[in-house]
Every structure is written in structure tokens, then in C-alpha cells.
ROBA-780050 format. One line per field, with one value per residue (C-alpha): residue number from 0; residue in three letters; x, y, z. Coordinates in steps of 0.001 Angstrom, whole numbers. Layout:
% ROBA-780050
seq	[NUM|...]
type	[ala|...]
x	[X|...]
y	[Y|...]
z	[Z|...]
% end
This chain:
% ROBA-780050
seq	[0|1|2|3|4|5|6|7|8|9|10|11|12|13|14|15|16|17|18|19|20|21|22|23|24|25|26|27|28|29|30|31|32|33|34|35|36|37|38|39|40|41|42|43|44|45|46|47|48|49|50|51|52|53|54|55|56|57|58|59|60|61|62|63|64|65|66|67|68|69|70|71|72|73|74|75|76|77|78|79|80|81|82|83|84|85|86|87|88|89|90|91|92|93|94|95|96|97|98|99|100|101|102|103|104|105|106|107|108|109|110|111|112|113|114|115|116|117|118|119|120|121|122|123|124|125|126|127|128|129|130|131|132|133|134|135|136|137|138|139|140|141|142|143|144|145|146|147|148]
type	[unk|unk|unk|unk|unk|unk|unk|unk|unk|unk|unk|unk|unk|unk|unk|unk|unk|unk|unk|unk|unk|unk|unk|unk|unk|unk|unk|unk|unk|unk|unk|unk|unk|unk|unk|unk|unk|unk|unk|unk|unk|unk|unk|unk|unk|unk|unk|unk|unk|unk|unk|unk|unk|unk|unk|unk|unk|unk|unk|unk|unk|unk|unk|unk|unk|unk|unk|unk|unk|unk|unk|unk|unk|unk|unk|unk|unk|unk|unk|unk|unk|unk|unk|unk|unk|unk|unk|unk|unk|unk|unk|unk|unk|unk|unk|unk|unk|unk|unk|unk|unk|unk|unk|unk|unk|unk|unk|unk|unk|unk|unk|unk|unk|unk|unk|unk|unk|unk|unk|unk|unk|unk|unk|unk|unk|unk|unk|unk|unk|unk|unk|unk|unk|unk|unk|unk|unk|unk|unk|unk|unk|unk|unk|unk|unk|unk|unk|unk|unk]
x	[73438|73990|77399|78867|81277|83791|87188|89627|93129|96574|94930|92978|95775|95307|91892|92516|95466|93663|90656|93339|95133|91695|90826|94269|93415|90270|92194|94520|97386|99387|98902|101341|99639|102697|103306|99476|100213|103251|101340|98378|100543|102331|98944|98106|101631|101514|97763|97601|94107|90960|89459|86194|85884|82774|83176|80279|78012|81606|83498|84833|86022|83396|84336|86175|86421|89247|89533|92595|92691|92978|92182|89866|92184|88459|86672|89479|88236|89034|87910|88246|88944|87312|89795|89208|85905|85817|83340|83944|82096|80188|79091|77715|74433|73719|73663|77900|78990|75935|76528|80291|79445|77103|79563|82361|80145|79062|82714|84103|80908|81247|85368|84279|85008|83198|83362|83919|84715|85781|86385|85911|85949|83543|82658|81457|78139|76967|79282|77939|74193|74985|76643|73824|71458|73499|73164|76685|76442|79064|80691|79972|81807|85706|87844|90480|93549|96543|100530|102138|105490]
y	[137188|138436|140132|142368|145465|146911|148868|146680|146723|145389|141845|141494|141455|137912|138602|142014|141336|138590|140884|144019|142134|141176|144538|145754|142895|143761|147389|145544|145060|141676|139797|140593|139358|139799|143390|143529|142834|144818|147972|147865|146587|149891|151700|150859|150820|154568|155295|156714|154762|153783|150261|149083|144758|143251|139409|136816|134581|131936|135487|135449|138770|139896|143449|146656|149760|152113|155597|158008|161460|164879|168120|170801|174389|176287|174619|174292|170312|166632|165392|161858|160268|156806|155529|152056|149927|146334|143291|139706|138200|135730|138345|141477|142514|141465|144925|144704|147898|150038|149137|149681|153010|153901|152638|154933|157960|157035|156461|159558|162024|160591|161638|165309|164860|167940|165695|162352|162251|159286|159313|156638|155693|156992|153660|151994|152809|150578|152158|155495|154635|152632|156021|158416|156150|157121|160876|161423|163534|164370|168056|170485|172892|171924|169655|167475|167461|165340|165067|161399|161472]
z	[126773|130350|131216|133311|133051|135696|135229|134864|136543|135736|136770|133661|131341|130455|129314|127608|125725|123217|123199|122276|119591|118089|117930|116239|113712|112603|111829|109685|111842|112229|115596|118056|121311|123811|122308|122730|126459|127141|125662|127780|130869|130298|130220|133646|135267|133850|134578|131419|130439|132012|130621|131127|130613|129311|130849|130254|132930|132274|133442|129552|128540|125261|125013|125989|126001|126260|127118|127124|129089|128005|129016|127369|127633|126950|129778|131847|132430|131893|129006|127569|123821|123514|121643|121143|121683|120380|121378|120209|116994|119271|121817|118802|118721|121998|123640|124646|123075|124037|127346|127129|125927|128607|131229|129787|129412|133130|134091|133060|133725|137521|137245|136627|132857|130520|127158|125610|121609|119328|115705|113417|109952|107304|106024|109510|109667|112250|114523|113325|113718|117366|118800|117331|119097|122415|121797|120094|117447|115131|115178|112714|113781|114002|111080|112364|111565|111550|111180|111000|112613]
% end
């Protein structure tokens, strides 16, 4: 499979927002595909993410991925959380999220970032095994923690 990847902009909506609810799906939540819209329209409208689109050779989007910024207090530097990363059932295993991976680390090193971190479940072990093959490595050294509101 050949595809490419480039940031997407505000433009792409129609082909993020199926890709976006898919993704919230396969997490367990209901389809919602105009909230799926609205929240990533507000994304860029706010510039508070930075999505890279994986579209086929028919310019079909296959996969995304979808970085948030923070800042690191310690280094006094960006840093990004890939948050979400999803690539179509037709399109895995065909290289997509390596390369959307690469792209993001790419993406934000070029930005000035100092870090990129993700977390994901316990149970998804290709996931784990496809970003050790990147060079992530998991942290040893700090627990996360969490309060629902």
C-alpha cells in the first residue's frame, strides 16, 4: 500500500471525522459522527491539536494521528501527548501507524518539542511491541495518576 501523510487543517474534516468516530468505537464508545466533527472542528478553530492524515493512492484517509500540547516545567520546553493514533482495518499492517509515528515524532522534534509520551492499555500488545520497535520505552521511573471529574 502506498500513502501519504501531511498535517491536516480544518479542510479535512470530512475525512477525519469518520476516521475519529471509528477510533472512539473501537474504545467502546457509541457513534456520534457529527459530535465526532464538531470536537475536532473545535480542535483546530482553537489550535489546540496538531493532526497528521494518512490518505491512500484514491487520497482515502487510512489513519491519524493526534497530538495535544503541553509543556515540561523541568525542561522549561514543549512537549507533546500522542493521544490518539488509529488506522483503518483495511489499511493495518501495511506500515500506516509506524509511519504516523515517525511523522509525529518528526513533527514535533522539528517544533522544538523535548518529549513525546502516550499511554495505552496493558492488554494491547501490538501497540506495545509497534512503539518499542520505534525506540519508546516505557518509564520506570514515574506512576501516573488520575482523578475523574
Amino acid at each position: 500500500m502506498s500513502f501519504t501523510i501531511r498535517q491536516a487543517t480544518i479542510h479535512d474534516l470530512d475525512t477525519l471525522a469518520p476516521l475519529f468516530d471509528d477510533y472512539r468505537q473501537f474504545y467502546g464508545q457509541v457513534s456520534d459522527l457529527r459530535r465526532a466533527r464538531d470536537f475536532l472542528a473545535e480542535r483546530f478553530r482553537h489550535h489546540e491539536s496538531l493532526i497528521l492524515l494518512a490518505r491512500n493512492e484514491q487520497r482515502e484517509g487510512v489513519g491519524f494521528v493526534q497530538l495535544y500540547p503541553l509543556f515540561s516545567s523541568v525542561r522549561m520546553a514543549r512537549t507533546y501527548v500522542l493521544n490518539d493514533l488509529f488506522v483503518v482495518l483495511a489499511a493495518r499492517r501495511q506500515g500506516v501507524a509506524a509511519a504516523l509515528m515517525t511523522a509525529a515524532a518528526d513533527h514535533a522534534r522539528a517544533l522544538g518539542a523535548a518529549r513525546l509520551s502516550l499511554s495505552t492499555a496493558r492488554d494491547n500488545a501490538s501497540a506495545q511491541a509497534l512503539y518499542a520497535s520505534l525506540g519508546w520505552r516505557r518509564d520506570q521511573q514515574f506512576c501516573d495518576y488520575e482523578l475523574a471529574l
